[in-house]
C-alpha positions as CSV (number, residue, x, y, z in Angstrom):
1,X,-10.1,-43.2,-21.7
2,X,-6.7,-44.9,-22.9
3,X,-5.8,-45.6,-19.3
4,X,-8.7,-47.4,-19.3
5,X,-8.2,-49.4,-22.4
6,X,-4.8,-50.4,-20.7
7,X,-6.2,-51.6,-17.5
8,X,-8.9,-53.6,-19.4
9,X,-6.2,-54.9,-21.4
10,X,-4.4,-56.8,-18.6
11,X,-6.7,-59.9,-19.4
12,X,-5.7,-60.5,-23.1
13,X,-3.0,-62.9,-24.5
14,X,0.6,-61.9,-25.0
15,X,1.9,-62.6,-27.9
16,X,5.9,-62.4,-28.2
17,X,8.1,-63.4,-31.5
18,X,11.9,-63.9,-30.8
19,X,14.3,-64.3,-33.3
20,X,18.0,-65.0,-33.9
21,X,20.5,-65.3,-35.9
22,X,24.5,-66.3,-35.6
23,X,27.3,-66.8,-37.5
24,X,30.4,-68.7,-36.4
25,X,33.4,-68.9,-39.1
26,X,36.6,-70.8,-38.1
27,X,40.1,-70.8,-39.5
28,X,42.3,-73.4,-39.1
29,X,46.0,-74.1,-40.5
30,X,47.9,-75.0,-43.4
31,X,46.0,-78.5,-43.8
32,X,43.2,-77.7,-41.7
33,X,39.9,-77.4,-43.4
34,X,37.9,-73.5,-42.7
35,X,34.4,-74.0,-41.4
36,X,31.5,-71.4,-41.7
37,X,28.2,-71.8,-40.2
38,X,25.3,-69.4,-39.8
39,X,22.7,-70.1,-37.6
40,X,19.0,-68.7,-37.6
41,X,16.2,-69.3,-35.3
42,X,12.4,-68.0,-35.2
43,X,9.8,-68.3,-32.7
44,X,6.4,-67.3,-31.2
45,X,5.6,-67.6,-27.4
46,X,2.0,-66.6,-25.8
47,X,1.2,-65.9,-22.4
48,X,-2.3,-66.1,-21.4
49,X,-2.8,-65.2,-17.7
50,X,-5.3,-67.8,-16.9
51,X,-5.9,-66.4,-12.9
52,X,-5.3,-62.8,-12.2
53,X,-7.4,-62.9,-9.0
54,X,-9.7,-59.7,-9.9
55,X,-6.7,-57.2,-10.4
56,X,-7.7,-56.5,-13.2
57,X,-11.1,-55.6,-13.1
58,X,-10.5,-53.4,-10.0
59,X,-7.6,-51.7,-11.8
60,X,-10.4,-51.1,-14.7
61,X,-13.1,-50.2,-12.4
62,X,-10.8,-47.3,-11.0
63,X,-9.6,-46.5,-14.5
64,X,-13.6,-45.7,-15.1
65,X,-13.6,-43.6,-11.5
66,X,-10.4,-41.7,-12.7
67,X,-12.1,-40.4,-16.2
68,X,-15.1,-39.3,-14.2
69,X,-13.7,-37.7,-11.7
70,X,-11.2,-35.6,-14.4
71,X,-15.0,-34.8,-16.3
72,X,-16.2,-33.7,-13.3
73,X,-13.2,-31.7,-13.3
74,X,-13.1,-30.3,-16.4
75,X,-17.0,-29.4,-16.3
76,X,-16.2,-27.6,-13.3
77,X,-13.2,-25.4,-14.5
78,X,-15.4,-24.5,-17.4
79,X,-18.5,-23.7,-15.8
80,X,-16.0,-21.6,-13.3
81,X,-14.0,-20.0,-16.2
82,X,-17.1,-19.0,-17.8
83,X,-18.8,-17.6,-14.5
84,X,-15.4,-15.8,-14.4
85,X,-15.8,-13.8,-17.7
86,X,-19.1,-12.9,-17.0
87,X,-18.5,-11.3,-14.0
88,X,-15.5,-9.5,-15.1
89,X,-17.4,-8.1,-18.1
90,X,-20.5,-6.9,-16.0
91,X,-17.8,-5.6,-13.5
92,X,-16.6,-3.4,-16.1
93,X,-19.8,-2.5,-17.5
94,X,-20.8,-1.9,-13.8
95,X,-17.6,0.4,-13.1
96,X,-17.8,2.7,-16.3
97,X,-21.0,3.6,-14.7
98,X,-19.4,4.0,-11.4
99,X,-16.5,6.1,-13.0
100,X,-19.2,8.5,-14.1
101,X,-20.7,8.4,-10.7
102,X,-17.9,9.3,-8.9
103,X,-17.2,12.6,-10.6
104,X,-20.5,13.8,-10.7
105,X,-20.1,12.7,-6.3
106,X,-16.9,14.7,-6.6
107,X,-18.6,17.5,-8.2
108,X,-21.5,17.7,-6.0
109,X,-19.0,17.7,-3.0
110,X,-17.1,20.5,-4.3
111,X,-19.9,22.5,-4.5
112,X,-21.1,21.3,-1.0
113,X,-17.7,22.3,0.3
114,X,-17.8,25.9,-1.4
115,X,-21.4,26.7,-0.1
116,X,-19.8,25.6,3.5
117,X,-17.2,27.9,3.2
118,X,-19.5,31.0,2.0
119,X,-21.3,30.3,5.4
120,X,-18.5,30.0,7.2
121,X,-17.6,33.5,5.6
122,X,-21.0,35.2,6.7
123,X,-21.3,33.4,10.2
124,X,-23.9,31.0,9.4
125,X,-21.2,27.9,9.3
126,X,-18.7,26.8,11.1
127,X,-15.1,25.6,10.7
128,X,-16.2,22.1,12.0
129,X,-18.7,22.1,9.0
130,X,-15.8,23.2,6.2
131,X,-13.8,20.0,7.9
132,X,-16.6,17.6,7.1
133,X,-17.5,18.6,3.9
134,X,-13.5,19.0,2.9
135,X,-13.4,15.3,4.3
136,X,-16.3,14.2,1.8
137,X,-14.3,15.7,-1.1
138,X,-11.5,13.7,0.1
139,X,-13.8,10.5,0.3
140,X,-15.2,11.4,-3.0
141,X,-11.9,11.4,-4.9
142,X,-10.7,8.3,-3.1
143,X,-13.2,6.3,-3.7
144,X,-12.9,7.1,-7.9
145,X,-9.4,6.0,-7.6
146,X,-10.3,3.2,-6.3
147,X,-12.8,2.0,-8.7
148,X,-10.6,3.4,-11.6
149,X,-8.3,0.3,-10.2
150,X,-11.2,-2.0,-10.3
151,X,-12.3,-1.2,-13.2
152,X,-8.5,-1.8,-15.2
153,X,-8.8,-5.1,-12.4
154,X,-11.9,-6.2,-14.0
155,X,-10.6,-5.2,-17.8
156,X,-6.9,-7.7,-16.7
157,X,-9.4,-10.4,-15.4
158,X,-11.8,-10.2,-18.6
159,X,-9.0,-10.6,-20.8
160,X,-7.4,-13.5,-18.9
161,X,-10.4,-15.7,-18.5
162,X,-11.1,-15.2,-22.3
163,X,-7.6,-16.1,-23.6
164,X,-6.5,-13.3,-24.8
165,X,-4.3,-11.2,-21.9
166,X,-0.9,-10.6,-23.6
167,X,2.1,-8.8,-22.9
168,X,1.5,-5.3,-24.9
169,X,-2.3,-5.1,-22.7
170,X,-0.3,-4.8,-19.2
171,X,2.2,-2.4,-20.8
172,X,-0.6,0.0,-21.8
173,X,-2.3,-0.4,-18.7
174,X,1.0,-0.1,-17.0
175,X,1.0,3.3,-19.0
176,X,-1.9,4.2,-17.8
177,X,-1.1,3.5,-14.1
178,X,2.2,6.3,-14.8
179,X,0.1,9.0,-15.0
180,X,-0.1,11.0,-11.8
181,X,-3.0,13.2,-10.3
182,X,-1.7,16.5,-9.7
183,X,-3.5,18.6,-6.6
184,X,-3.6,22.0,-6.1
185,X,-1.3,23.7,-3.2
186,X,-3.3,25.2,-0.3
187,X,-4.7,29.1,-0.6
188,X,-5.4,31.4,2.3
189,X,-8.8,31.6,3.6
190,X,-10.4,34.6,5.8
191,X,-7.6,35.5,7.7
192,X,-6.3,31.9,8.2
193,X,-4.8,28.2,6.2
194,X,-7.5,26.5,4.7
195,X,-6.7,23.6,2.4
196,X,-7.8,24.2,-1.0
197,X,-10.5,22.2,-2.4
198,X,-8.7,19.0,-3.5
199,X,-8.9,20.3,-7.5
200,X,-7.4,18.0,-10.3
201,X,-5.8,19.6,-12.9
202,X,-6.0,16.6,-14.9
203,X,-8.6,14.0,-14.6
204,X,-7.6,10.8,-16.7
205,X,-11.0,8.9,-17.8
206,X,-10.4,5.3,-18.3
């Protein structure tokens, strides 16, 4: 809007005051007479551009395209900001239910993977059938790490959008990140190496 106001501008008067002043004090010898004058002078000019040729009303007129297209802008960035925000809080509301999900998908597996291997103990499974469902454990717990990351994603991306991300928020979730997931170390099984069911001594709930 100002740049405006100065483009529109170009077609007014200019007015410029000048002013002056001098003094000029002379010495002369022994019979010589001293002379002092002072000298002051004061004046107004005004230029009035008479022909600018349309400059100035094209510089205006894309003055005026400039301040819409920086509201178009700014409408944008805040309608994308806010669409931001929203999604990052539904994405965290969305991955504490996921969280939950996931365990209760790791738990199921485990007990999958144990009924596989009491087959495999009587005959009616097969090592094949252990592999697959040690392989859906594995999946399971993967795929809760990985929305345990999305989830602090989504919690980093909240905050930003909002305003309010600061320094001590990455530290904690920085803490968080430095806790490791300890496994258990593989046990025999019927007369041969089986790896143990992926168990976690420690689950860390976000």
């Amino acid at each position: 809007r100002e740049k405006i106001r100065e483009e529109e501008a170009g077609r007014y008067p200019t007015f410029t005051a000048v002013a002056s002043y001098t003094e000029q004090y002379t010495s002369g010898h022994r019979n010589s007479v001293n002379t002092n004058n002072r000298r002051a002078r004061f004046g107004v000019s005004v230029d009035f551009p008479v022909i600018q040729g349309g400059f100035v009303t094209v510089s205006a007129r894309q003055a005026r395209y400039d301040y819409l297209t920086a509201t178009g802008q700014l409408e944008f960035d805040h309608r994308s900001v806010v669409s931001q925000t929203r999604q990052a809080f539904l994405g965290i509301i969305s991955g504490m239910s996921q969280i939950k999900a996931d365990l209760q998908a790791i738990k199921s597996a485990k007990n999958a993977l144990e009924s596989t291997k009491a087959g495999y103990i009587v005959g009616t499974r097969t090592m094949v059938d252990v592999l697959n469902d040690l392989t859906t454990v594995y999946s399971a717990q993967n795929k809760y790490v990985d929305d345990q990351y999305t989830y602090l994603n989504n919690i980093i991306a909240l905050k930003a959008s909002s305003g309010v991300l600061s320094v001590e928020d990455l530290a904690e979730i920085n803490r968080w990140l430095n806790k490791n997931i300890k496994f258990a170390l593989p046990r025999k099984f019927y007369g041969g190496h089986v790896p143990a069911t992926p168990k976690l001594l420690r689950e860390d709930r976000v």
